[in-house]
Structures are given as structure tokens and as C-alpha cells.
C-alpha positions, 0 to 999 in steps of 0.5 A: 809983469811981461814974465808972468804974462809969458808963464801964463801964456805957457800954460794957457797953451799947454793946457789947450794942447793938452785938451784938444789932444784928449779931444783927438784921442777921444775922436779916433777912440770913437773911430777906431769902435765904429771902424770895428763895428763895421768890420765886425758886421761886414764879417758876419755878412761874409759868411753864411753862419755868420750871417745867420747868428746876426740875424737870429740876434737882431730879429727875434720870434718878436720882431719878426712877427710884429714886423710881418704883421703891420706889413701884412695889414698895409698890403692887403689893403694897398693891394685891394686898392691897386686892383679895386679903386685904381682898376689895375686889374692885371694882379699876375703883373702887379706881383711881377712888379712886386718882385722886380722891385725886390730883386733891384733893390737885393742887386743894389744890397749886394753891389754894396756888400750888404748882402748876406752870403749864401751857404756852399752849393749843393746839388741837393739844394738847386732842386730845393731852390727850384721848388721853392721858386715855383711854389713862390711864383702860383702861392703869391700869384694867385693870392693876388687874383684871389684877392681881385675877386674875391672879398678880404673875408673870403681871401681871408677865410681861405687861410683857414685850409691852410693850417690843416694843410701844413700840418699834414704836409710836415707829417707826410713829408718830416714826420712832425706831429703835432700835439692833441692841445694844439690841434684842438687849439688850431681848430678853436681859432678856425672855427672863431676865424670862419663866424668872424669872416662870413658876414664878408663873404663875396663868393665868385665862382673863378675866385673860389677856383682860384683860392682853392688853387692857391692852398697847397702852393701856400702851404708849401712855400711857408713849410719850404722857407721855414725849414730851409733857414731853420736846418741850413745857414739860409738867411732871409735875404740870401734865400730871397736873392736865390729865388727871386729870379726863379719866381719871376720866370714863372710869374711871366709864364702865368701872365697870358693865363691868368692877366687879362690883356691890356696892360700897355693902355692902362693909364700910368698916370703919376697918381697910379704909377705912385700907388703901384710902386708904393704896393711894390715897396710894400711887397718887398717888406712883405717878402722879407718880413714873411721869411724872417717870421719863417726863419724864427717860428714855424709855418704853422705859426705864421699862418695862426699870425695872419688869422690873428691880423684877420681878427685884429682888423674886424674888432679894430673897425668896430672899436675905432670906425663904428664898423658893424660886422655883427655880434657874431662876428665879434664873438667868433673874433673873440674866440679865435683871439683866445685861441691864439693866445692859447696856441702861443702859450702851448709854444713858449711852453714847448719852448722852455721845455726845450731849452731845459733838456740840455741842462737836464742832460748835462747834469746826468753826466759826469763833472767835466772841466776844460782843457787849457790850452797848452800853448797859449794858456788860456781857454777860448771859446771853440778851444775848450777841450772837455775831459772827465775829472 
């Protein structure tokens, strides 16, 4: 009996060992994927080009369209809050807060390493940088005091200059044309945004000087963010972390033009301040949001998302909230609704006719079969050599 008991005890513990080191094999196997995981994606961040595949591959034309858009919708109306219900009426300031925030919280990013590498410096790149800096502090700057005096339809019908706008300066500047079905689509969608917006039109005569000063450095600042991380290994980050700085020297030269004085008696109750950061935790998400959507679609695209958002708000209130904007509004909703979705069909279409030239071109060439490697004998990706049969 007590020998049995002994092989029996034998077992049990054999067994138990056994188990709990499949367990420990089983836990450092989970160790040993997440450690790679995490090598792997601090290597891309270390590299610009590393950098820029991991965010093409996370954040896509979709995610970054959707994403820009509900944090469009949140700030505008967070910030018709601070500037209206609150009375913090220095919008000038409000952006200076936006965009320290964003540079506090970039600091931190990269104090951990998590954030992106910037590609090799060029001469040529500074004056882009600096441009870009510049545009950044008046587009956003004076979007903000257009929107402290003017209505959201006005701030929003103002976005339909943009377009033309935009279009005319890739012409002029990269020789881009744009198709006769887009132009045609384009001016549907800003005819249908106009009958939707003009019965929300508070017109003040320093708020319309305003937002028509805000046109040009709009469509500038859309066109330069998208071409920087669309030709170069700029991402969204890295771009941000650059300019930044750049954008908050500017914003304090325009503070005594364009904030009236006062600021220090505000009252920065809990209440207020908690609003303002809000708005400010909001703008960052704005910022970053708006160059992911530069980075993966076109500054033309990115202006057709925030007259979609425009539309979306209008039948939104009359569906949901019994809002009445009007018959013609809806109807002018509707149609701009129509040409956007026109407008993304002619994209994904151009889109696929792309990505279908390269198939076209290499079928054209001769039979190609890679080239091993003569030391290794195997064939990797980078080290395939292509030679004609």
C-alpha cells in the first residue's frame, strides 16, 4: 500500500511538473510574440520609411476620413461653445492653447520614443517647413475668429471657395488638372452646400473680411500637408512635431491684431478652464486627424469631407432634433449628398485604374524569373534580381 501510494505520488508529480512547464513554455511563447511586437514597432518608428508603411497600413483613406470627421463635428461645436456660451472671446489665444497642448503632448510621445522619425534634413525642406508653419498659424487662427463672428452656415459656406481654391493652386503650382466629371461633380456639391447653408447666414462685415482672408492660407496649408507626406516619408506626427513650434510663433504675433485685450480677467473658473482644455484635447485630435486624412486622400477630398460633415449636421438635426432648416435647405443637403458620393465613386475609380496600370505594363514585358542568391540560396524580398528567360 505505501509503495503504491509512492508511484502514485511519483506521477501526480511528474505530471504537475510537466503541466506547470508547458504553462511556463506557454507564457514566455506569449513573451517572447509580445517582445517582438514591440521590437518590431519601435523599429518602424525609428525610421521615416518605416514609419510611414506602419501608418499607411493602420490608418487608411477610411479610418482617417471617418476619424477627421466626428472630430470635426466635436470641435466646431465645442468651439462655438468656448467662444459663444462661455464668452472666451480671445479665439487667436484659444488656438495658441490648441497648439501647446499638441506640442506637450508630441513632447511626452517622444520623451518615450513613440514618436515617428523625421526624414533626413534637407535645405529645401526648411523653407517647406517654414511655409508650412506660417499657413498653419493664419488658416487656423482665423478660422477661429471667423467662427466667433460669424454663424456655423456662414463659417461653413466659406468652405466652398476653398475648392476652386485648391484646385487652381495644384494647377499653377504641380501642373495637376482635374478631370471634366470631377469639376462638374465639385460645383453640384457647392451649389448643394450654398442652398443648404443660406438659411443660417449671420453676415458681419469683420467676419466676412475675415473668412475671406482665411481662404488662400486654408487651401494652402491642405495642399502643402498633403504633398509633403504624400512625395516624402513625412508622417502625420513627425510633420506636426516640426511645425508646431513654427505655428506657435506666429499665432503670439497675431494675438495683439486680432484678440481683443483682457485676457488675464477672464474668469478661469474650474468650469471654463475644463471646457478650454477639453477644446484643446479636441484640436489636437483635429490636427492630427486632418494630416492623416491629408496624408492618405487629397486636399481636394478633405475639403469634399468637411462639406459632406456640413450636410450630415443639417439633415441630422431635422431627423433627430425636429430642427426646421427649410425644404430648400434639405433639398440643397441632398444634392450635395449626391455629389459626394459621385465624387468618391469617380476616386475609387481612378483609384483601381491606377493600381491596374502596373499589371497592364508588366504583362507587356518579356517572362522575368528572379535571381537566387548565390550565397544563401534563398530569395528574399529586396534581394531578388529580375533577368529575362
Amino acid at each position: 500500500m505505501l509503495c503504491s501510494r509512492k508511484v502514485m505520488n511519483f506521477f501526480v508529480r511528474k505530471d504537475v511538473k510537466r503541466f506547470l512547464k508547458r504553462k511556463d513554455s506557454d507564457a514566455s511563447e506569449r513573451g517572447k510574440r509580445l517582445e517582438d511586437l514591440r521590437a518590431s514597432l519601435f523599429n518602424d518608428l525609428r525610421t521615416s520609411e518605416g514609419a510611414k508603411r506602419l501608418q499607411q497600413r493602420i490608418c487608411g483613406p477610411t479610418v482617417a476620413l471617418t476619424f477627421n470627421f466626428w472630430v470635426s463635428v466635436c470641435i466646431i461645436l465645442m468651439n462655438k461653445l468656448v467662444l459663444g456660451k462661455i464668452g472666451f472671446n480671445f479665439p487667436i489665444l484659444l488656438t495658441f492653447i490648441h497648439y501647446s497642448l499638441s506640442w506637450f503632448l508630441m513632447a511626452i510621445m517622444n520623451a518615450f520614443s513613440f514618436l515617428p522619425a523625421s526624414p533626413p534634413a534637407k535645405s529645401s525642406r526648411f523653407f517647406a517647413l517654414l511655409t508650412l508653419g506660417i499657413v498653419m498659424s493664419f488658416s487656423t487662427g482665423l478660422a477661429n475668429v471667423s467662427l466667433k463672428y460669424n454663424s456655423v452656415g456662414f463659417y461653413q459656406m466659406t468652405k466652398i471657395a476653398v475648392t476652386p481654391t485648391i484646385v487652381l493652386a495644384e494647377f499653377v503650382l504641380f501642373a495637376k488638372t482635374v478631370s471634366f466629371y470631377k469639376v462638374l461633380t465639385l460645383t453640384i456639391v457647392s451649389i448643394g452646400v450654398a442652398v443648404a447653408t443660406v438659411t443660417d447666414l449671420e453676415f458681419h462685415l469683420f467676419g466676412a473680411i475675415i473668412a475671406l482672408a482665411w481662404i488662400i492660407p486654408s487651401a494652402v496649408n491642405k495642399i502643402l500637408w498633403s504633398n509633403l507626406q504624400q512625395q516624402e516619408n513625412w508622417t502625420a506626427l513627425a510633420l506636426m512635431w516640426k511645425t508646431t513650434p513654427l505655428t506657435l510663433i506666429f499665432l503670439v504675433a497675431l494675438m495683439p491684431w486680432l484678440d481683443p485685450p483682457g485676457a488675464l480677467s477672464f474668469n478661469w473658473d474650474f468650469s471654463n478652464t475644463l471646457v478650454i482644455f477639453l477644446s484643446a484635447i479636441l484640436g489636437f485630435l483635429l490636427q492630427w486627424s486632418g494630416a492623416l486624412a491629408l496624408g492618405a486622400t487629397s486636399a481636394v477630398s478633405h475639403v469634399v469631407l468637411g462639406q459632406f460633415k456640413t450636410c450630415v449636421i443639417l439633415l441630422g438635426g431635422f431627423l433627430l432634433f425636429n430642427s426646421n432648416p427649410g425644404i430648400l435647405s434639405i433639398c440643397g443637403a441632398i444634392i450635395a449628398l449626391g455629389g459626394m458620393s459621385f465624387y468618391t465613386y469617380l476616386n475609387m475609380l481612378a483609384s483601381h485604374q491606377q493600381a491596374a496600370k502596373p499589371t497592364n505594363r508588366q504583362s507587356s514585358f518579356p517572362l522575368m524569373k528572379p535571381k537566387h542568391n548565390k550565397e544563401s540560396g534563398d530569395a528574399h524580398d529586396g534581394d531578388l534580381v529580375m533577368e529575362p528567360v
